[in-house]
C-alpha positions as CSV (number, residue, x, y, z in Angstrom):
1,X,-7.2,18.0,-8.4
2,X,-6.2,17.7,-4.5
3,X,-2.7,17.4,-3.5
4,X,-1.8,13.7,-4.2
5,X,-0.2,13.6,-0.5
6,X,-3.7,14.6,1.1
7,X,-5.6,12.4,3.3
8,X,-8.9,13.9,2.8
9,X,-9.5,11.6,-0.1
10,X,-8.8,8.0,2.1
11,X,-11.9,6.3,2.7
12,X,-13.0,3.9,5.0
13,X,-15.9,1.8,4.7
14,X,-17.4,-1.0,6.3
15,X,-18.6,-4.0,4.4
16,X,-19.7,-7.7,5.1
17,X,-16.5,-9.1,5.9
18,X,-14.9,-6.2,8.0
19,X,-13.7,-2.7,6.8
20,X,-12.1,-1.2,3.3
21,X,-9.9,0.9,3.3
22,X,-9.5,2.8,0.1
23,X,-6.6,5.2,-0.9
24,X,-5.7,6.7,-4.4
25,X,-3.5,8.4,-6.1
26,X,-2.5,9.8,-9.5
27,X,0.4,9.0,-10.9
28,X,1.7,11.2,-14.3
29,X,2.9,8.0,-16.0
30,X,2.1,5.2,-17.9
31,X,-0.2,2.2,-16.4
32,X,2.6,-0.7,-17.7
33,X,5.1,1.2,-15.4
34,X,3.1,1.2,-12.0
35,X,2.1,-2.3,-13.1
36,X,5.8,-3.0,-13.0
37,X,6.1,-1.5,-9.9
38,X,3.2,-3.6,-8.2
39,X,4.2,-6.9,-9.3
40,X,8.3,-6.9,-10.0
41,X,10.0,-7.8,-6.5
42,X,13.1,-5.9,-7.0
43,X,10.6,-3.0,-7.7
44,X,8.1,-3.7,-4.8
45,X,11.2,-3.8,-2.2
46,X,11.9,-0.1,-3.4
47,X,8.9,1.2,-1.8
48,X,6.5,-1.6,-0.5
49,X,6.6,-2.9,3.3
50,X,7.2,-6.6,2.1
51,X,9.7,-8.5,0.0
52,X,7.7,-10.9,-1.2
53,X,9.4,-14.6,-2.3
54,X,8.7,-14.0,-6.0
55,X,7.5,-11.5,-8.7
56,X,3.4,-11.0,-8.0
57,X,2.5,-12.2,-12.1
58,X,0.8,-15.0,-11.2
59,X,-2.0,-16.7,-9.1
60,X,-0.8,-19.0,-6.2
61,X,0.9,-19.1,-2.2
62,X,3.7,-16.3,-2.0
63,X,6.0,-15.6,1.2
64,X,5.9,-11.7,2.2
65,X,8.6,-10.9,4.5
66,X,8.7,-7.2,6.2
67,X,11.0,-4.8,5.3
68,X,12.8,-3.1,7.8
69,X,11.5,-4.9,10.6
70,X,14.2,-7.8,11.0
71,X,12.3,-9.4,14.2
72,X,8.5,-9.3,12.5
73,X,8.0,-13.1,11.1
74,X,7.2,-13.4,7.4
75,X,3.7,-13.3,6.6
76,X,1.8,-16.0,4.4
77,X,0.1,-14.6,1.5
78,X,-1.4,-15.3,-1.7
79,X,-2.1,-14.1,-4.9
80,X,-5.9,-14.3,-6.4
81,X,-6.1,-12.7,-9.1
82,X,-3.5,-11.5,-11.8
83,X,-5.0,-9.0,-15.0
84,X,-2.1,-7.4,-16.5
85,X,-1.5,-4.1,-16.3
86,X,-4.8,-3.5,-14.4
87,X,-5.8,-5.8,-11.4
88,X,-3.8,-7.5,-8.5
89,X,-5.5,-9.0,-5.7
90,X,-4.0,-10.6,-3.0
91,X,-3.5,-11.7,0.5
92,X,-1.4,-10.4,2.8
93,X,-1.5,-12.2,6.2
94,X,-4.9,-11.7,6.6
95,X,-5.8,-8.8,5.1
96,X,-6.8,-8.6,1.3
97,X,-5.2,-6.0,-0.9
98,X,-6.7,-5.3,-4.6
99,X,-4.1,-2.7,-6.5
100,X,-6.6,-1.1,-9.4
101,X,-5.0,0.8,-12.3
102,X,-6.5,3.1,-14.7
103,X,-5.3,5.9,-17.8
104,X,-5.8,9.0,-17.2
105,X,-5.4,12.1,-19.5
106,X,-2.8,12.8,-17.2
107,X,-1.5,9.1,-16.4
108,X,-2.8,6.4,-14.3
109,X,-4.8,6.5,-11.3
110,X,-3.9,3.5,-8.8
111,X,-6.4,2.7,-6.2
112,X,-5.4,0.5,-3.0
113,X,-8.5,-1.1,-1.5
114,X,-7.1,-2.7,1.6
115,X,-9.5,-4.9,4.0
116,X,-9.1,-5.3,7.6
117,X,-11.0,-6.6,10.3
118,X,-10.7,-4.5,12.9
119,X,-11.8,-0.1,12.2
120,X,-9.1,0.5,14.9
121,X,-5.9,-0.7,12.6
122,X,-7.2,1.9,9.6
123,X,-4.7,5.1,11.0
124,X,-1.8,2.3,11.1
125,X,-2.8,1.4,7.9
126,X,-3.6,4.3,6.2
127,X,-0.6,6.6,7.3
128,X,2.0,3.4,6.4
129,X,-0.1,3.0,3.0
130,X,0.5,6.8,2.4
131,X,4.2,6.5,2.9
132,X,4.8,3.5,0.8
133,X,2.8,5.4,-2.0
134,X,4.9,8.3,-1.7
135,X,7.7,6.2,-2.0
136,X,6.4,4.7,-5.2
137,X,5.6,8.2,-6.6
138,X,9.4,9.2,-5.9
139,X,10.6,5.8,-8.0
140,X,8.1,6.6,-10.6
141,X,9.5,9.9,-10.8
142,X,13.0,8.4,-11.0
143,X,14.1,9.4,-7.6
144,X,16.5,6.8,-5.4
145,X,13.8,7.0,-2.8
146,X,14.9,5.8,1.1
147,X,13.0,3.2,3.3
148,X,10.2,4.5,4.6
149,X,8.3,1.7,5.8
150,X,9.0,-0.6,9.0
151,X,11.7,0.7,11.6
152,X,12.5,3.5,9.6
153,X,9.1,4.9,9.0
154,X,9.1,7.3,12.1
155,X,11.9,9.2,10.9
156,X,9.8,10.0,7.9
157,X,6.1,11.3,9.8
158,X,4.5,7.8,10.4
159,X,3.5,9.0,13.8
160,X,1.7,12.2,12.7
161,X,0.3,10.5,10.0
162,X,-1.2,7.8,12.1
163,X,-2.7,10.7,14.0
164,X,-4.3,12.4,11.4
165,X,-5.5,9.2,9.6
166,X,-7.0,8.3,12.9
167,X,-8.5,12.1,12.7
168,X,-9.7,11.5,9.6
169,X,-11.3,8.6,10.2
170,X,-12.4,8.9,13.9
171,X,-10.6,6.1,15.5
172,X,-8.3,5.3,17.9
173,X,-4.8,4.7,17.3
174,X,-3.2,1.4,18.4
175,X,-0.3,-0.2,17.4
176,X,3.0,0.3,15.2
177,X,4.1,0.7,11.8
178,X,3.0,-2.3,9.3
């Protein structure tokens, strides 16, 4: 198996309503516990980029503020679909997130599926999706993992990330850390 951290395995695709893009990763635990992790706010705040307004276990409108980036307004989202400990789809601002989770012999394998509109935002994307889901290994693991998401993500590789996702993917590289 490739090295969780890689980027060679991010994809990006293009489908009817924009572009996907699509990152896993393997995690040697149980599904319930990165289920837990997806959908329990005082989880997600340990190693998402939002705080959302309410645990993600059910359908309906949820309130997504961004962590560590105090001026950025809260985003609108929503919550589609709900299959516990498998399935989460959502909206966040308007981009769609589905969070798929499988057992492995290992563990679980978690893939992010993350729809934008525009190929250009996939390196912003991509390298801030790769931090957060290191972040989420290192709580998994039971580490007291820091912020690496929003103001602080710099300090943690975001910009050579964002180049090499945009390297990977052949794109250019606008804009700052979601």
């Amino acid at each position: 198996m490739e090295d969780p951290e890689s980027i060679e395995s991010a994809r990006l695709r293009k489908d009817r309503d924009g572009w996907v893009l699509v990152i896993e990763r393997y995690f040697p635990v149980p599904v319930a516990r990165i289920w837990a992790a997806l959908t329990q706010r005082k989880q997600i705040t340990r190693w998402g980029p939002y705080d959302p307004a309410r645990d993600l276990v059910t359908t309906g409108p949820v309130r997504l503020a961004h962590i560590a980036m105090p001026d950025a307004p809260e985003r609108n989202g929503e919550v589609f679909e709900v299959e516990p400990p498998r399935l989460l789809v959502m909206r966040w601002g308007d981009d769609m997130l589905r969070w798929e989770i499988e057992e492995t012999n290992a563990g679980s394998r978690l893939v992010l599926r993350h729809q934008l509109r525009n190929r250009a935002d996939a390196p912003r994307y991509g390298a801030g999706w790769h931090l957060c889901l290191s972040g989420l290994g290192g709580l998994l693991a039971g580490r007291d993992m820091p912020s690496m998401v929003g103001q602080n993500a710099e300090s943690h590789g975001y910009d050579a990330l964002r180049v090499r996702y945009g390297e990977h993917f052949g794109t250019e590289l606008p804009g700052e850390a979601p």
